[in-house]
GUNU-620063 format. One line per 10 residues: number of its first residue (from 1); their letters; for each residue x, y, z of N, C-alpha, C. Coordinates in Angstrom, 2 decimals. Example, Ala and Ser with C-alpha at 12.3 -4.5 7.8 and 13.67 -1.06 7.14 Angstrom:
<recs>
1> AS> 13.19 -5.69 7.80 12.30 -4.50 7.80 13.20 -3.30 7.80  12.85 -2.25 7.08 13.67 -1.06 7.14 12.90 0.03 7.87
</recs>
This chain:
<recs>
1> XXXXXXXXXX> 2.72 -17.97 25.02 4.15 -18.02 24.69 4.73 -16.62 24.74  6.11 -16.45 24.82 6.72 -15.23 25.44 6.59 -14.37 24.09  6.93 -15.27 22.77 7.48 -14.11 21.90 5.71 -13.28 21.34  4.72 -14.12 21.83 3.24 -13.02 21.27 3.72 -12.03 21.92  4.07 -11.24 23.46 4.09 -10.05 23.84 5.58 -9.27 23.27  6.34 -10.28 22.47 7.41 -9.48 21.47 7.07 -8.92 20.45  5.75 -9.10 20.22 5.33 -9.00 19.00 4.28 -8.35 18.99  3.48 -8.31 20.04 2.59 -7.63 20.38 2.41 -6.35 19.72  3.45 -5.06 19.63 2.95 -4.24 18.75 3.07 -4.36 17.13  3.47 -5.00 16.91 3.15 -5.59 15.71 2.02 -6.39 14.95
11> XXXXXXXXXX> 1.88 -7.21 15.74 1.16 -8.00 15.22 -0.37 -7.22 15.23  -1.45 -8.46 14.54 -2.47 -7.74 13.99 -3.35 -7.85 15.30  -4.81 -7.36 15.09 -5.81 -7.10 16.23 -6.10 -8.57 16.54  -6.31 -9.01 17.80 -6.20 -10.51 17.96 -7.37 -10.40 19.02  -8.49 -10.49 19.08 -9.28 -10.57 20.08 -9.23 -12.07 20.62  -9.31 -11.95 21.90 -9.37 -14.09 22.44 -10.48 -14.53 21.71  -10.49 -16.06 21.27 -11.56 -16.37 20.70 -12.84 -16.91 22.46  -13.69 -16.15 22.14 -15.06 -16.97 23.08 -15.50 -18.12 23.12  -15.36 -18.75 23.90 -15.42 -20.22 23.68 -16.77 -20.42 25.43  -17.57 -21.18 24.87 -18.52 -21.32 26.57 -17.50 -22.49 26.82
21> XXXXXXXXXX> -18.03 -22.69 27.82 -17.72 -23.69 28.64 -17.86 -25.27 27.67  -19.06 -25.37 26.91 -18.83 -26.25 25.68 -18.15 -26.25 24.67  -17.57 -25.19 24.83 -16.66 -24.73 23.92 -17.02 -24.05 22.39  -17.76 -23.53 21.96 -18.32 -23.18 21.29 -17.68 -21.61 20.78  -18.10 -21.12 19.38 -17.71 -19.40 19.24 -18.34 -19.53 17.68  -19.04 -18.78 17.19 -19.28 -18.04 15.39 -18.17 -18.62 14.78  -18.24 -18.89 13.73 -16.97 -18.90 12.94 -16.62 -17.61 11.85  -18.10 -16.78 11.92 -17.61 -15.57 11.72 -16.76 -14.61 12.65  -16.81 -15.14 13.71 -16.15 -14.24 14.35 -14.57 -14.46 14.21  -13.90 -16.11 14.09 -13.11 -16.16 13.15 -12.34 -15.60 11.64
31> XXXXXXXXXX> -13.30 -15.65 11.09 -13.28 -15.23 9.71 -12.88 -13.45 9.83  -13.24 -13.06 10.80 -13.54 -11.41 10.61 -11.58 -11.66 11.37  -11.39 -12.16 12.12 -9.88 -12.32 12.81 -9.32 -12.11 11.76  -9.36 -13.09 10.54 -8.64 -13.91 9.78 -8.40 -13.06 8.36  -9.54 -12.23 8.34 -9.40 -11.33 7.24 -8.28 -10.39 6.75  -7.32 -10.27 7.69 -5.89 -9.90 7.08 -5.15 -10.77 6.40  -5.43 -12.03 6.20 -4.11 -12.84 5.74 -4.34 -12.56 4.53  -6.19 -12.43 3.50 -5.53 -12.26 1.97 -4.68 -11.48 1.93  -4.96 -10.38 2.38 -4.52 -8.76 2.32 -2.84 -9.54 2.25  -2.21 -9.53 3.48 -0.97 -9.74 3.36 -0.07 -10.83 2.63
41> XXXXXXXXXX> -1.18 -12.22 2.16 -0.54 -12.64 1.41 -0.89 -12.31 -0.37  -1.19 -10.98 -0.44 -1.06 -10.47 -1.59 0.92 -10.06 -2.33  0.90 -9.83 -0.91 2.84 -9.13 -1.22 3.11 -10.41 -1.38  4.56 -10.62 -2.66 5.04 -11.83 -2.73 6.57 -12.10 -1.70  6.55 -11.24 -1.21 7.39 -11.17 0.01 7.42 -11.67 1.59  5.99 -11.24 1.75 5.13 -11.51 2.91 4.59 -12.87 2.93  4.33 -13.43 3.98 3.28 -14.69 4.40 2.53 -14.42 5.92  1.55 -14.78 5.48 0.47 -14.74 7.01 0.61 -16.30 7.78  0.83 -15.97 9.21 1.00 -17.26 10.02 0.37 -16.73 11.09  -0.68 -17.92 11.06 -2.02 -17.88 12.27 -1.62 -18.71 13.73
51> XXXXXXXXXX> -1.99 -18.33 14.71 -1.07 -18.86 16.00 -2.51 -18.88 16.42  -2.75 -19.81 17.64 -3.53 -20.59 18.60 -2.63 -20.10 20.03  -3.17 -19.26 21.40 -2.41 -19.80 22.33 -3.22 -19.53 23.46  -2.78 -20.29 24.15 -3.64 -20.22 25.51 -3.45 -19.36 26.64  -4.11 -18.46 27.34 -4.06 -17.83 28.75 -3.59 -18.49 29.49  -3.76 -19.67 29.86 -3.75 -20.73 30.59 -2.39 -20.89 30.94  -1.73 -21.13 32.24 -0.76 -21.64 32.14 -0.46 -23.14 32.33  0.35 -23.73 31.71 0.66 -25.29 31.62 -0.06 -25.71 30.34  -1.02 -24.81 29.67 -1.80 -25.80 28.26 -0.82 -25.39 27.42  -0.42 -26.61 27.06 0.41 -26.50 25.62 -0.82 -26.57 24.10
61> XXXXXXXXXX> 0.26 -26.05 22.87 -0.25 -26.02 22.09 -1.41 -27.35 21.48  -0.11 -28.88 21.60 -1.29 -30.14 21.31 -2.30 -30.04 22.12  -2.42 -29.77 23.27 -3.62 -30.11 24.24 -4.74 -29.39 23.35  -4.49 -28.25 22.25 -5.94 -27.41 22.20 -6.58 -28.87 20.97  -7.75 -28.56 20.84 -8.79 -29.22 19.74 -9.79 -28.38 19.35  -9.85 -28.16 17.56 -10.90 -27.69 17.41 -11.24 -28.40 16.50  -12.61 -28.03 16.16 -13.38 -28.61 15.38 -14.66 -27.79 14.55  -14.65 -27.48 13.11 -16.20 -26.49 12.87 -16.85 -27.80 12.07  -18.07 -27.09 13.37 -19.42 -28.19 12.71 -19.99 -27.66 11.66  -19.36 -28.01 10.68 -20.12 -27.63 8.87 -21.37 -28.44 8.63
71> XXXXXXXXXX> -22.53 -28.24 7.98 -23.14 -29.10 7.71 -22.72 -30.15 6.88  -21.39 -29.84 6.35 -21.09 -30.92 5.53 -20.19 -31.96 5.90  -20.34 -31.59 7.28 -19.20 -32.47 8.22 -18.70 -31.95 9.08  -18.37 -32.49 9.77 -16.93 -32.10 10.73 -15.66 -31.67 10.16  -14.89 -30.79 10.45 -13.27 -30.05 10.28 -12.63 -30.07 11.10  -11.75 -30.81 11.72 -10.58 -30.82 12.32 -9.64 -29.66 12.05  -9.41 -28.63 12.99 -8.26 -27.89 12.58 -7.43 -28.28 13.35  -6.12 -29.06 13.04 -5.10 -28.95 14.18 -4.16 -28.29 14.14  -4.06 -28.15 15.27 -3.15 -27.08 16.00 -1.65 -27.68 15.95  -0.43 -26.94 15.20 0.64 -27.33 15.57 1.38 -27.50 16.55
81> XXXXXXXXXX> 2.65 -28.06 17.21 3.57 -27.76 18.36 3.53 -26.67 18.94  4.15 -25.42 17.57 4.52 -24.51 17.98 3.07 -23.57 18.00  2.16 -23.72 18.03 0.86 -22.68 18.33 -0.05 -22.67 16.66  1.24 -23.26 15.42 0.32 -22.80 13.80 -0.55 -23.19 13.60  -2.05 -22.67 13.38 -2.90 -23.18 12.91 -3.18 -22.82 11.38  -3.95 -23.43 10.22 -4.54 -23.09 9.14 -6.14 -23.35 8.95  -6.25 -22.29 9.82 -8.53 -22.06 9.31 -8.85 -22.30 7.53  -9.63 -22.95 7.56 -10.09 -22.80 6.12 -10.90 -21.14 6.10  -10.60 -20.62 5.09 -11.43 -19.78 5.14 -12.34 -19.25 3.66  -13.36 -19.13 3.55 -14.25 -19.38 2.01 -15.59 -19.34 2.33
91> XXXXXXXXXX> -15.80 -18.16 1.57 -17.41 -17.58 1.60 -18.21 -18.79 1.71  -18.36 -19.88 1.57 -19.34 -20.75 1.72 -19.23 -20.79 3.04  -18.37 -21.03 4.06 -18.41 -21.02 5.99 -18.68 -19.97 6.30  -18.07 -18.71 5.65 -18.92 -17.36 6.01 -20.27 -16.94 6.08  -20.51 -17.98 5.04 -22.54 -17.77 4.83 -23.03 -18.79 6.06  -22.35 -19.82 5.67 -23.17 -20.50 7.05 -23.03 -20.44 7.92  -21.73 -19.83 8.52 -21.68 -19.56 9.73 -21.81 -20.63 11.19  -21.02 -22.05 10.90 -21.16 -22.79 11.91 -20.48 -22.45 12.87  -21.06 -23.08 13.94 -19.85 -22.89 15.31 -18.66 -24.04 15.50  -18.13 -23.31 16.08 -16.70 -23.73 16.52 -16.22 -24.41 17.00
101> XXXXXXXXXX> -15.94 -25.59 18.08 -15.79 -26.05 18.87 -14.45 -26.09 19.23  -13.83 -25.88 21.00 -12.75 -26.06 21.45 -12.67 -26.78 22.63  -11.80 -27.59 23.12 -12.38 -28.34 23.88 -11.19 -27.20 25.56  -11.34 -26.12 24.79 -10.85 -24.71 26.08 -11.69 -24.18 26.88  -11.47 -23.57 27.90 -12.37 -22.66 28.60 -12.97 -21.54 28.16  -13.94 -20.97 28.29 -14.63 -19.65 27.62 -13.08 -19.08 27.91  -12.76 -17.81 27.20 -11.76 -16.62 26.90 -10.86 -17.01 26.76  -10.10 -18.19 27.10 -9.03 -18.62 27.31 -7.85 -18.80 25.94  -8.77 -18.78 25.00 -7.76 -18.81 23.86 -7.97 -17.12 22.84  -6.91 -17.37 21.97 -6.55 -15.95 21.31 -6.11 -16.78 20.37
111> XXXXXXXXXX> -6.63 -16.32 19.21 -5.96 -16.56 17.56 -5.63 -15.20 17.58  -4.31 -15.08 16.99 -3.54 -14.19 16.58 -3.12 -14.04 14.91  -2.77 -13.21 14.07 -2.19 -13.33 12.65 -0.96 -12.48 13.21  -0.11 -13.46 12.48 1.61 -12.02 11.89 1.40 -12.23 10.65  2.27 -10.85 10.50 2.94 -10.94 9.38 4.43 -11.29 9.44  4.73 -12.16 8.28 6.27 -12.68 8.76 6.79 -12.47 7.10  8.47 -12.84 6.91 8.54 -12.57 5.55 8.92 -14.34 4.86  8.78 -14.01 3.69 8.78 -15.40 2.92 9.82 -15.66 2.76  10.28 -16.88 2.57 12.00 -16.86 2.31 12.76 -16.86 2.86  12.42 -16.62 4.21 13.56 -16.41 5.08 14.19 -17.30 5.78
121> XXXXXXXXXX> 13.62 -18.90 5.11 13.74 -20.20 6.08 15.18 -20.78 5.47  16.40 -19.98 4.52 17.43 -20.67 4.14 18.53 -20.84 5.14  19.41 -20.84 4.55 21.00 -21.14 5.62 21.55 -19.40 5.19  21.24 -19.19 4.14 22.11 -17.32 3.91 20.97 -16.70 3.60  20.89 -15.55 4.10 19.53 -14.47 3.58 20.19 -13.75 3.31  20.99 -12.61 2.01 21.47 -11.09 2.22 20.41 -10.51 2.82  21.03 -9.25 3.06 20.28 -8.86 4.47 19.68 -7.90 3.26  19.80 -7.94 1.82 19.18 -6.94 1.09 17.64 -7.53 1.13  17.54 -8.84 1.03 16.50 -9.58 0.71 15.19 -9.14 1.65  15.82 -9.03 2.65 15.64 -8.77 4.36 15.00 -7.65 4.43
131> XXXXXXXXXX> 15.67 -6.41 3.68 15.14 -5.44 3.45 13.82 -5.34 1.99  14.22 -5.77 1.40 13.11 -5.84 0.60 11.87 -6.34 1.17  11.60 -7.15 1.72 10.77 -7.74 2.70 9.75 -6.85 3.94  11.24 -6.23 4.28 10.61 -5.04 5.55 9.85 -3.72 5.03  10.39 -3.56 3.45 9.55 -2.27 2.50 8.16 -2.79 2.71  7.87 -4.02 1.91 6.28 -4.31 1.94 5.45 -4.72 2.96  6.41 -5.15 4.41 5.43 -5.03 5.75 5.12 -3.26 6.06  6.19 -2.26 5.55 5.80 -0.67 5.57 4.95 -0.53 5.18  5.13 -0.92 3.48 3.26 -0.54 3.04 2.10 -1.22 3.14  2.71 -2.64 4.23 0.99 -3.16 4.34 0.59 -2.41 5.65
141> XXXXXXXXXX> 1.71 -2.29 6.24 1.09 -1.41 7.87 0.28 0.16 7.17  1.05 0.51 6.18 0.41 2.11 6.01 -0.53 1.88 5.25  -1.01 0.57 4.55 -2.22 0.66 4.21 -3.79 0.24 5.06  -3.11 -0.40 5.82 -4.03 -0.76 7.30 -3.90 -0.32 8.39  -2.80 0.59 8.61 -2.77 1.02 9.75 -2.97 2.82 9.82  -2.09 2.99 8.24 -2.09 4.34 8.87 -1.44 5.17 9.27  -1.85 6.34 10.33 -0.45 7.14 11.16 -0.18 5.81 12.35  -1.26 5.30 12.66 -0.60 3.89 13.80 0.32 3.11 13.50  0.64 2.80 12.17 1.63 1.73 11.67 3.07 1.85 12.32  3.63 0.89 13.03 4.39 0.48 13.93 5.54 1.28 13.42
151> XXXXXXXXXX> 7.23 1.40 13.52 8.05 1.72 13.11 9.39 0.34 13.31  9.40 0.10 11.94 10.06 -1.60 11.53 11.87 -1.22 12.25  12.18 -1.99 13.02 13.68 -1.63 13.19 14.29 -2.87 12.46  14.26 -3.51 12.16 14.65 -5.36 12.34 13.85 -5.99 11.98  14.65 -7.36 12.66 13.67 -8.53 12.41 13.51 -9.63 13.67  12.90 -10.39 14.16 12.85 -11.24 15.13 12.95 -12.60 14.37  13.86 -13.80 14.72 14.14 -14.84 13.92 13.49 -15.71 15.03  13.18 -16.62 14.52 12.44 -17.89 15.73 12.98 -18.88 15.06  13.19 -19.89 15.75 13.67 -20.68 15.44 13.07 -22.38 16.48  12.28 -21.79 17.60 11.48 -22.50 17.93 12.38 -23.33 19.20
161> XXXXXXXXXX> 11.48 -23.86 20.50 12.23 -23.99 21.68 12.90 -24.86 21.18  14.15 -25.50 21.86 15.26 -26.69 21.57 16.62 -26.17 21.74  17.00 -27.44 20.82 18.47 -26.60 20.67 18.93 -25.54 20.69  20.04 -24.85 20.91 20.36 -23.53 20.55 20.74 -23.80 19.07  20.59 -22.05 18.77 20.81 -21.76 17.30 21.70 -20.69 17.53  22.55 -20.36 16.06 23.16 -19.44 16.18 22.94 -18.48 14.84  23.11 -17.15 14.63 23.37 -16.61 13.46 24.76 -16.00 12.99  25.12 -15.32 12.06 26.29 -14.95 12.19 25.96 -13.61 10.92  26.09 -12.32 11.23 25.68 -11.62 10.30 27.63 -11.18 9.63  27.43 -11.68 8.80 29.26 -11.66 7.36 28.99 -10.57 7.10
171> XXXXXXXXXX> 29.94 -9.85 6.81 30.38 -9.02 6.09 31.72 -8.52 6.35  32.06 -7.25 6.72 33.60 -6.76 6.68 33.83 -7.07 7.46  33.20 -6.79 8.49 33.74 -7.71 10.28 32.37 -8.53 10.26  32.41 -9.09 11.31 31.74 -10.24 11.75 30.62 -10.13 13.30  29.54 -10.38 13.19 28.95 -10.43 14.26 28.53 -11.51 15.22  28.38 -12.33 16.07 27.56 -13.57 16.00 26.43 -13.24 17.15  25.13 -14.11 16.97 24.47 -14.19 17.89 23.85 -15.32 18.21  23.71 -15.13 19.74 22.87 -17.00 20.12 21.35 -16.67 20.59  21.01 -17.81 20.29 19.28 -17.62 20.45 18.87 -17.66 21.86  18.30 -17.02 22.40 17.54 -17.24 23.58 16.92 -18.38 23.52
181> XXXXXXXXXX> 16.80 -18.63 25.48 15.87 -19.47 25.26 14.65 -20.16 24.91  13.45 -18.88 24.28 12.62 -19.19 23.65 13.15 -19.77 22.23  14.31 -19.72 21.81 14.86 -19.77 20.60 14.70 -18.30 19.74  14.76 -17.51 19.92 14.99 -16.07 18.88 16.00 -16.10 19.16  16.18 -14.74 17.71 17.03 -14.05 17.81 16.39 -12.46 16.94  17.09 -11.03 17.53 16.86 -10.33 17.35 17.94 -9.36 16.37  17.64 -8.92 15.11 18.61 -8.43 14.23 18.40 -6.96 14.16  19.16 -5.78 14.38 18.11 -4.65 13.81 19.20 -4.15 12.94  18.24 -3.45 12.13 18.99 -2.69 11.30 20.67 -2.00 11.53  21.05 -1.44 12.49 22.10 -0.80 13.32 23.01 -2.05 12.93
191> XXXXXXXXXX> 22.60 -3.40 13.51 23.48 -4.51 13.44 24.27 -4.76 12.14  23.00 -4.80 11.06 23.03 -5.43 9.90 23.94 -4.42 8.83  23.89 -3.00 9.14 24.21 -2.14 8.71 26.00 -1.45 9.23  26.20 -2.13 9.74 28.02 -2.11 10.44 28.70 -2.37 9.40  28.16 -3.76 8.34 29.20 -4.26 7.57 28.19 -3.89 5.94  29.05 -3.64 4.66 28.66 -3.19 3.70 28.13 -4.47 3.10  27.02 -4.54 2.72 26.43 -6.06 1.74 26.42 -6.96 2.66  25.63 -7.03 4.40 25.75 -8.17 4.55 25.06 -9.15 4.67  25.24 -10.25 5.07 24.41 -11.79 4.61 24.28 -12.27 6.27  23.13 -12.80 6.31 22.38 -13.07 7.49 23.00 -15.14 7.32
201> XXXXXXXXXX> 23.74 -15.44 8.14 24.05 -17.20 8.09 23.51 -17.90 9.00  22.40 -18.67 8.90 21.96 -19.28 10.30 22.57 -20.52 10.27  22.81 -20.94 11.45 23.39 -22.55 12.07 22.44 -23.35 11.67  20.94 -23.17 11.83 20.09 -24.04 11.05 18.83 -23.07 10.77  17.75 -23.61 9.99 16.84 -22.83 9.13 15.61 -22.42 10.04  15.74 -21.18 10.40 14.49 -20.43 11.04 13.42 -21.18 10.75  11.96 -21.45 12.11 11.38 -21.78 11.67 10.30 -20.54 10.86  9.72 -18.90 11.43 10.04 -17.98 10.86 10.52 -16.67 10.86  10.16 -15.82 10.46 11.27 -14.10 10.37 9.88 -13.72 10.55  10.16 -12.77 11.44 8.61 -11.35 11.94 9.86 -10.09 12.05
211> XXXXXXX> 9.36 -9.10 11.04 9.44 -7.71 11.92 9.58 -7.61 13.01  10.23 -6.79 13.67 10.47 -6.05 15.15 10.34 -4.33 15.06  10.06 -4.38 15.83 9.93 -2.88 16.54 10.19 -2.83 18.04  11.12 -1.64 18.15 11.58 -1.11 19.28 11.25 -0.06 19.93  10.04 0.55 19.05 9.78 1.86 19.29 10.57 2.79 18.89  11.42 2.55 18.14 12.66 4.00 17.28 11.63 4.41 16.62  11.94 5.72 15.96 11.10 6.45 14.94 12.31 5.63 13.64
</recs>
């Protein structure tokens, strides 16, 4: 999907998952992917959202299937529309370490983590909220990243393919914007900051809000 390479410097280390030809991979090797989401869903601001997507062109998200062979059964993880998946994740699969199953080609898939902010799925966001939000993706990047930690301009709104959407950022004057056709939309600070106190209005409810970076310092 277009918006992973929007996001791309942002988002976290995403190695493709290995899959043979039976489809197979560690589920530690999962787990070690996956190990940012406590971290980020420690901030009560923040939420971690795990994406599934394929190299492949033409595989949509339903087509993927996985499955970890636990000894205590089979696990179905399914894969949403839009790419969401939710891995279980808990030291008991870490110790045992079953494999994986996908019914993909070896390399062909990539689990990815963002970080996205919480809350942001209403009809009005002040854009203070917005900012409060973008403080604690700063200090989770500078606590994991470092001098590498990205430089936050904005925000990227998804809203997911379909309909168009619109936003409208209120305040003293007025802005509007329409979503591309992936369905985003892109807010940066510069925008939000024209009008004094303003409030982010969507036409309908994001499905979610990620950070952006433009490369500004």
């Amino acid at each position: 999907m277009k918006m992973l390479t929007v996001l791309a410097s942002i988002a976290l280390a995403a190695p493709a998952m290995a899959a043979d030809q039976a489809g197979t991979t560690p589920y530690l090797t999962l787990y070690q992917v996956l190990s940012p989401v406590g971290a980020i869903n420690k901030y009560d601001r923040l939420v971690a959202i795990e994406r599934i997507e394929s190299k492949m062109p033409g595989v949509k998200p339903e087509d993927i299937r996985i499955v970890i062979h636990a000894k205590q059964g089979a696990i179905p993880v399914p894969v949403a529309a839009d790419g969401e998946v939710s891995f279980p994740v808990n030291d008991a699969l870490r110790e045992e370490n079953p494999p994986v199953e996908t019914n993909q080609p070896k390399g062909s898939l990539a689990l990815i983590v963002n970080v996205a902010l919480r809350g942001a799925d209403r009809l009005r966001v002040p854009w203070s909220e917005i900012e409060a939000g973008l403080e604690q993706v700063k200090a989770f990047y500078a606590a994991t990243r470092g001098a590498a930690a990205p430089a936050i301009s904005g925000i990227e709104v998804h809203f997911g393919p379909g309909s168009a959407a619109m936003l409208t950022i209120e305040g003293a004057s007025e802005r509007l914007l329409m979503s591309d056709p992936d369905g985003r939309i892109i807010v940066t600070r510069d925008m939000a900051e024209e009008s004094d106190a303003p409030v982010l209005v969507f036409s309908r409810a994001p499905a979610f809000v990620v950070p952006y970076a433009d490369g500004k310092p």
